[in-house]
C-alpha positions as protocol buffer text, in pm:
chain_id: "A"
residue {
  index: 1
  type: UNK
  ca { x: 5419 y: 2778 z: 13180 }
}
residue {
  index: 2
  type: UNK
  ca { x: 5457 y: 2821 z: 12859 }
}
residue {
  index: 3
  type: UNK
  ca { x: 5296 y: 3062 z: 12591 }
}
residue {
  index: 4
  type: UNK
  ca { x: 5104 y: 3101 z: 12203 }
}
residue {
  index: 5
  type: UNK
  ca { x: 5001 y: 3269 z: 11907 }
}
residue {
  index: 6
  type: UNK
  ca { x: 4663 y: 3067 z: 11822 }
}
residue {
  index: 7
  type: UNK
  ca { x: 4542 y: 3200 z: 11438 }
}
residue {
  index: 8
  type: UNK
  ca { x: 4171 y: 3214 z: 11451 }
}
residue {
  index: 9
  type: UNK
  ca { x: 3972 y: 3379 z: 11156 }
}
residue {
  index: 10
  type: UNK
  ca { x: 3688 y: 3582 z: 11329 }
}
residue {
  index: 11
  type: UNK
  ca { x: 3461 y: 3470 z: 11112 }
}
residue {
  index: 12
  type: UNK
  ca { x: 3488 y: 3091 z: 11238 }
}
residue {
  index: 13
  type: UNK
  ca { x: 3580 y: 3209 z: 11566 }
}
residue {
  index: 14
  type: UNK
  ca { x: 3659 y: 3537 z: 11679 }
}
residue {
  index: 15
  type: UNK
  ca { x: 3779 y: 3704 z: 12039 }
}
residue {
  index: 16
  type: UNK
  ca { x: 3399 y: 3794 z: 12096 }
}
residue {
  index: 17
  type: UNK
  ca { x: 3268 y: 3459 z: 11988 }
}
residue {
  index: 18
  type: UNK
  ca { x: 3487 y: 3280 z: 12263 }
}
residue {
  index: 19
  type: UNK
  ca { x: 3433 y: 3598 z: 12505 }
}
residue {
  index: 20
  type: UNK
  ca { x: 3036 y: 3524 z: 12428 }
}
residue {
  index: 21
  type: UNK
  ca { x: 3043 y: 3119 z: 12462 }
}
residue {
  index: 22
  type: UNK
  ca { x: 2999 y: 2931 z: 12797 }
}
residue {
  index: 23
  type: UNK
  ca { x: 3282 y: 2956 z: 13000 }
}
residue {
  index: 24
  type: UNK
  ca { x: 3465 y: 3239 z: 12787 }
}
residue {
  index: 25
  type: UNK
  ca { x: 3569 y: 2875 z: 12624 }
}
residue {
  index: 26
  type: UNK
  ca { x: 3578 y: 2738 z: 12269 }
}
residue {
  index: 27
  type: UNK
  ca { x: 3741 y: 2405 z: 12131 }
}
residue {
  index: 28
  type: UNK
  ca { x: 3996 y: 2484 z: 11937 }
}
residue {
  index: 29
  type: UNK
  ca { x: 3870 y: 2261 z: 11616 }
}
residue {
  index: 30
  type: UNK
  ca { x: 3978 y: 2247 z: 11236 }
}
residue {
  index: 31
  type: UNK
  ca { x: 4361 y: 2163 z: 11302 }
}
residue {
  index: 32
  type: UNK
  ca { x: 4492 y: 2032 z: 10989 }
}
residue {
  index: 33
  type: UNK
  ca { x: 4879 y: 2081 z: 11042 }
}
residue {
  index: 34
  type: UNK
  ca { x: 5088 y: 1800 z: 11214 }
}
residue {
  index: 35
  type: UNK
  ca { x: 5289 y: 2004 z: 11389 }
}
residue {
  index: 36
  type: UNK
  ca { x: 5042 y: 2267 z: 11516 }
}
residue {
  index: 37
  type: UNK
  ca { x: 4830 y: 1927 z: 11620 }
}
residue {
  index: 38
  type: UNK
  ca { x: 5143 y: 1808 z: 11780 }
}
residue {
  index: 39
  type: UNK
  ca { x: 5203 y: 2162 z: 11988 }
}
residue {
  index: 40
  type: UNK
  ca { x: 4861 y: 2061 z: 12103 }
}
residue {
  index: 41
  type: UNK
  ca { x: 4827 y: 1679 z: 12183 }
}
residue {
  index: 42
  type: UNK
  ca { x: 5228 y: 1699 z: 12291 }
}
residue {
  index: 43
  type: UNK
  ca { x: 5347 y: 2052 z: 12412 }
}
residue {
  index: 44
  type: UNK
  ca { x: 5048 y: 2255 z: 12583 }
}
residue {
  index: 45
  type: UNK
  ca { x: 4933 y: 2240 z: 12931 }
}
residue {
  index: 46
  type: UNK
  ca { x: 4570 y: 2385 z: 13114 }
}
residue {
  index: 47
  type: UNK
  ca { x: 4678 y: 2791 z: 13177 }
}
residue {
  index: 48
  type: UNK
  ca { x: 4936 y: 2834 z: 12922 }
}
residue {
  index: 49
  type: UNK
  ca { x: 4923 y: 3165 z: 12750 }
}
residue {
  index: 50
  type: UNK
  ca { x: 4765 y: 3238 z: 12433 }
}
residue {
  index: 51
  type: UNK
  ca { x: 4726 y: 3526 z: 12230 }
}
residue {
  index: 52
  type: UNK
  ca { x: 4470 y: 3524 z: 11993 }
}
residue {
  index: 53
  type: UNK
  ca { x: 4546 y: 3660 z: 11663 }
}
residue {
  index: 54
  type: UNK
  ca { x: 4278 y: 3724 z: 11418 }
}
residue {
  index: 55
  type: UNK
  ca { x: 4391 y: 3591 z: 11108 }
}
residue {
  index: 56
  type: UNK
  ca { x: 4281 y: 3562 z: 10691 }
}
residue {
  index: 57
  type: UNK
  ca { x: 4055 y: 3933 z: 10780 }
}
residue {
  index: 58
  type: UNK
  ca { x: 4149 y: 4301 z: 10666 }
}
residue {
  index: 59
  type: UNK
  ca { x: 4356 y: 4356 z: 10942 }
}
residue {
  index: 60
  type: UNK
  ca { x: 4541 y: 4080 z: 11131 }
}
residue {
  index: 61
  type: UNK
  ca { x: 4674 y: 4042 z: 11436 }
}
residue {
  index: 62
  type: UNK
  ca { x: 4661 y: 4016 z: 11797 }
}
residue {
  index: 63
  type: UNK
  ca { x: 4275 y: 4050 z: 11932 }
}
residue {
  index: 64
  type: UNK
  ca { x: 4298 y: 3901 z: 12295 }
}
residue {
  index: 65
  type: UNK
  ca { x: 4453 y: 3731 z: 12543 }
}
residue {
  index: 66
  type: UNK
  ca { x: 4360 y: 3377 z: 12660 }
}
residue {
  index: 67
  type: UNK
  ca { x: 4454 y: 3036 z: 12810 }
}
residue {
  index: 68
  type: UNK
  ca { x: 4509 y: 2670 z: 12680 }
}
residue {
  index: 69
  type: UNK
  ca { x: 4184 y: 2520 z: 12950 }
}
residue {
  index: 70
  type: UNK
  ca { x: 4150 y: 2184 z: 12862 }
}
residue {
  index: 71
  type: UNK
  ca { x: 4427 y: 1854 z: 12877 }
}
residue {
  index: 72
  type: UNK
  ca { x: 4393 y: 1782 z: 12453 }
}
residue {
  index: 73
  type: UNK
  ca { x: 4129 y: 1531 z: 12280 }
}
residue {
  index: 74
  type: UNK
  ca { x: 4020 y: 1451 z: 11928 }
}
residue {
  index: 75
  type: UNK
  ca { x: 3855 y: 1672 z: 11716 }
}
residue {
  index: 76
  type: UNK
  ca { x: 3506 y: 1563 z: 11611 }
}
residue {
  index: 77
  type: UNK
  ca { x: 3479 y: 1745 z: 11276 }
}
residue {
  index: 78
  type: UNK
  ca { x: 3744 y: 1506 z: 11186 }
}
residue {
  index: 79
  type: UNK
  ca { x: 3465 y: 1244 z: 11204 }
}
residue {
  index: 80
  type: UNK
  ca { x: 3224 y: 1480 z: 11080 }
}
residue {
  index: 81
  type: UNK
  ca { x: 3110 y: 1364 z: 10706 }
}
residue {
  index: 82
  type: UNK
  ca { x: 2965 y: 1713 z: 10664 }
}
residue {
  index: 83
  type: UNK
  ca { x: 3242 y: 1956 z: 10783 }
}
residue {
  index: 84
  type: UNK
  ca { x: 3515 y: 2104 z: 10607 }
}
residue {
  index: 85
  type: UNK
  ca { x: 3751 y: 1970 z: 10821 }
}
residue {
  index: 86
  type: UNK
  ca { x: 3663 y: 1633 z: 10787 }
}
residue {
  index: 87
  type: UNK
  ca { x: 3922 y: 1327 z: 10766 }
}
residue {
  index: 88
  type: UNK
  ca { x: 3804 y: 1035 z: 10637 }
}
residue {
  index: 89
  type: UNK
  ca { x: 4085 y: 834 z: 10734 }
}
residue {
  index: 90
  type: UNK
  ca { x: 3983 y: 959 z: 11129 }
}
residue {
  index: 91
  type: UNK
  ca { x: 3792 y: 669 z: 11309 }
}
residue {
  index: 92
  type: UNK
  ca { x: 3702 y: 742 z: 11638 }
}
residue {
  index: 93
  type: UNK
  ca { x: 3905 y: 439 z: 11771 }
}
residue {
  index: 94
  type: UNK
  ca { x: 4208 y: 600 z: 11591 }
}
residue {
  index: 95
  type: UNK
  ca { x: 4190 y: 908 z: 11604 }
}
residue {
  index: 96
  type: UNK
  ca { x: 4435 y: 1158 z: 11380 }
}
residue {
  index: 97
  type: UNK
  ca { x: 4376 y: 1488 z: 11484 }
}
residue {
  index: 98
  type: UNK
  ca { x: 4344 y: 1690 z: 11832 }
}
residue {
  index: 99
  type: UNK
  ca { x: 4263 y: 1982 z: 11963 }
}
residue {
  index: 100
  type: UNK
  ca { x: 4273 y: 2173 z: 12346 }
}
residue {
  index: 101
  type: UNK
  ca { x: 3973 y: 2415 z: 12478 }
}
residue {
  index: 102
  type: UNK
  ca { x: 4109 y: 2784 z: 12490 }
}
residue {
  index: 103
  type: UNK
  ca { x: 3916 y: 3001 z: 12716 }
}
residue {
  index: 104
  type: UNK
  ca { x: 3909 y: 3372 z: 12604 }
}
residue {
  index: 105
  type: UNK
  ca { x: 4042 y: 3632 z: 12908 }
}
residue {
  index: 106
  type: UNK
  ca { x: 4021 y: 3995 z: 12760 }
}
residue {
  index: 107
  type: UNK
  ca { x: 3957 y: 4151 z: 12416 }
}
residue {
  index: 108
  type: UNK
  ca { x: 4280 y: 4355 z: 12415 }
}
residue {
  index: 109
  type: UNK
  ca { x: 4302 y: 4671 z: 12102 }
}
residue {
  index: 110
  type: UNK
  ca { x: 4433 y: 4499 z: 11789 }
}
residue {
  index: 111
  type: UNK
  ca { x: 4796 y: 4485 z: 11740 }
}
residue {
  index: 112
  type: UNK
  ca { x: 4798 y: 4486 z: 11368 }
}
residue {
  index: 113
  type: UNK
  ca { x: 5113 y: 4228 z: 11235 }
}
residue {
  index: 114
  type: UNK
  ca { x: 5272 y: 4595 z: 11111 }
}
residue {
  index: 115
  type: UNK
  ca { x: 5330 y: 4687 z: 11454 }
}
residue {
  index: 116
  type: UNK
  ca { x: 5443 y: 4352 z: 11577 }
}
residue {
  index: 117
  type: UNK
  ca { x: 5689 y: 4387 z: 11289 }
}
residue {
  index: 118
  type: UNK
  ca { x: 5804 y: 4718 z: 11357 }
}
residue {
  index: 119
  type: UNK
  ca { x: 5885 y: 4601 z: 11737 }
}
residue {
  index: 120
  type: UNK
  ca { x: 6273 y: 4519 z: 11711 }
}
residue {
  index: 121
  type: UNK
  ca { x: 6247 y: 4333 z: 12077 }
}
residue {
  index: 122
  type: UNK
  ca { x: 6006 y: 4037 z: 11849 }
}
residue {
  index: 123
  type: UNK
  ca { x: 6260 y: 4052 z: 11581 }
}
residue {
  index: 124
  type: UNK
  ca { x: 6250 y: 3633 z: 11629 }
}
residue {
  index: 125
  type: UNK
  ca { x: 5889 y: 3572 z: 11687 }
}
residue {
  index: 126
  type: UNK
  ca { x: 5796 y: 3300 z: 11436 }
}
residue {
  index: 127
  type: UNK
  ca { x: 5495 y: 3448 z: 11321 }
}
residue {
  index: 128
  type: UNK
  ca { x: 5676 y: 3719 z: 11191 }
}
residue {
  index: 129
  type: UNK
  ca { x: 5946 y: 3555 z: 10953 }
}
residue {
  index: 130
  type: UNK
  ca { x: 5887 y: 3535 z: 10566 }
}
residue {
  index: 131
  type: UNK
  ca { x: 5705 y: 3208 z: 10466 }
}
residue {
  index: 132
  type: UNK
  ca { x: 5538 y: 3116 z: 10841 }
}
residue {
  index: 133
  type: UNK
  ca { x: 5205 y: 3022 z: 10760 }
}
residue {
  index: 134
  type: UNK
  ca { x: 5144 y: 2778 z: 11103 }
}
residue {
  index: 135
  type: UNK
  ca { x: 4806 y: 2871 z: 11316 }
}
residue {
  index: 136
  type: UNK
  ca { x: 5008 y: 2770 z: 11611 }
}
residue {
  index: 137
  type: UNK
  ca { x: 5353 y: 2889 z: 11708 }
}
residue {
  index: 138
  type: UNK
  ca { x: 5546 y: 2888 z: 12031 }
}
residue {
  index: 139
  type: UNK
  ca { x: 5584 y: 3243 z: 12171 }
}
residue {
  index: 140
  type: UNK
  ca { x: 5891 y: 3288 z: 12381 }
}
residue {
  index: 141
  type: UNK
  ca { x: 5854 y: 3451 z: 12783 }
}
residue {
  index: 142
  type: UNK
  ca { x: 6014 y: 3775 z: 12615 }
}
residue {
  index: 143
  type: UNK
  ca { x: 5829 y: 3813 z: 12374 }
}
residue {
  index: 144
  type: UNK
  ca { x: 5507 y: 3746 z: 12531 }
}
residue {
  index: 145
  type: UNK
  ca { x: 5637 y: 4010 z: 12830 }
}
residue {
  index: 146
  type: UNK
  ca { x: 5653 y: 4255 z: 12564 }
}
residue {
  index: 147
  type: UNK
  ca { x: 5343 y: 4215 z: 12408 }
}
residue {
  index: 148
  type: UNK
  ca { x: 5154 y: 4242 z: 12738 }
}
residue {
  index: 149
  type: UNK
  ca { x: 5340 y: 4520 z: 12905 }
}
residue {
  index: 150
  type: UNK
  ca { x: 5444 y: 4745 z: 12603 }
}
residue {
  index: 151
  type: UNK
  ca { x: 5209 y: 4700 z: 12290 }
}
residue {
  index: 152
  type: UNK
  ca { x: 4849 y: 4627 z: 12496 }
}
């Protein structure tokens, strides 16, 4: 098993919005970063961890916990003429970017990114170090440990 920060802005998708949707379960669309895409078509498995940090808002940081729920498949907005994230070099028989279904678990309290950086024991977490702007990042069994049995 393995474990993520995902970097949602609530108002595209927030920990209530996938806590509100069918099966607690959203598609994680709008992936524009190879090697966030490549965590997801390459790296993550169905139940992985995920904590779901609200991001680009007043206060980020971690809103909830969830899980990776789906095997990954191509995005449609890619194809999508009129959505922000579309790729007009995307065809559907060549398709160039993917995404995974996260289903929400729990709206935990926020843990704002000043207490994450006051927390010496996720010193290393790669959301935290200067210059990381990636929606997806690995989290490491420590750290995640931490997170759910000290900070939540």
């Amino acid at each position: 098993m393995r474990y993520w920060l995902m970097k949602s802005e609530p108002d595209e998708v927030s920990i209530d919005d996938a806590l509100a949707a069918p099966g607690q379960t959203v598609a994680w669309t709008g992936v524009r970063n190879y090697q966030a895409r490549n965590f997801m078509r390459d790296t993550m498995q169905i139940g992985d961890g995920v904590l779901f940090y609200h991001s680009s808002c007043p206060e980020p940081g971690i809103a909830g916990l969830a899980e990776v729920a789906s095997t990954p498949y191509p995005d449609p907005t890619q194809f999508d003429p009129e959505s922000p994230y579309h790729d007009p070099k995307a065809t559907p028989e060549n398709p160039r970017w993917m995404l995974v279904d996260v289903r929400a678990l729990e709206k935990t309290r926020l843990i704002p990114l000043t207490d994450m950086r006051a927390a010496a024991a996720l010193e290393g977490m790669q959301v935290l170090q200067k210059g990381s702007r990636l929606s997806i990042t690995p989290v490491t069994k420590c750290e995640w440990n931490y997170i759910v049995k000290k900070m939540l």
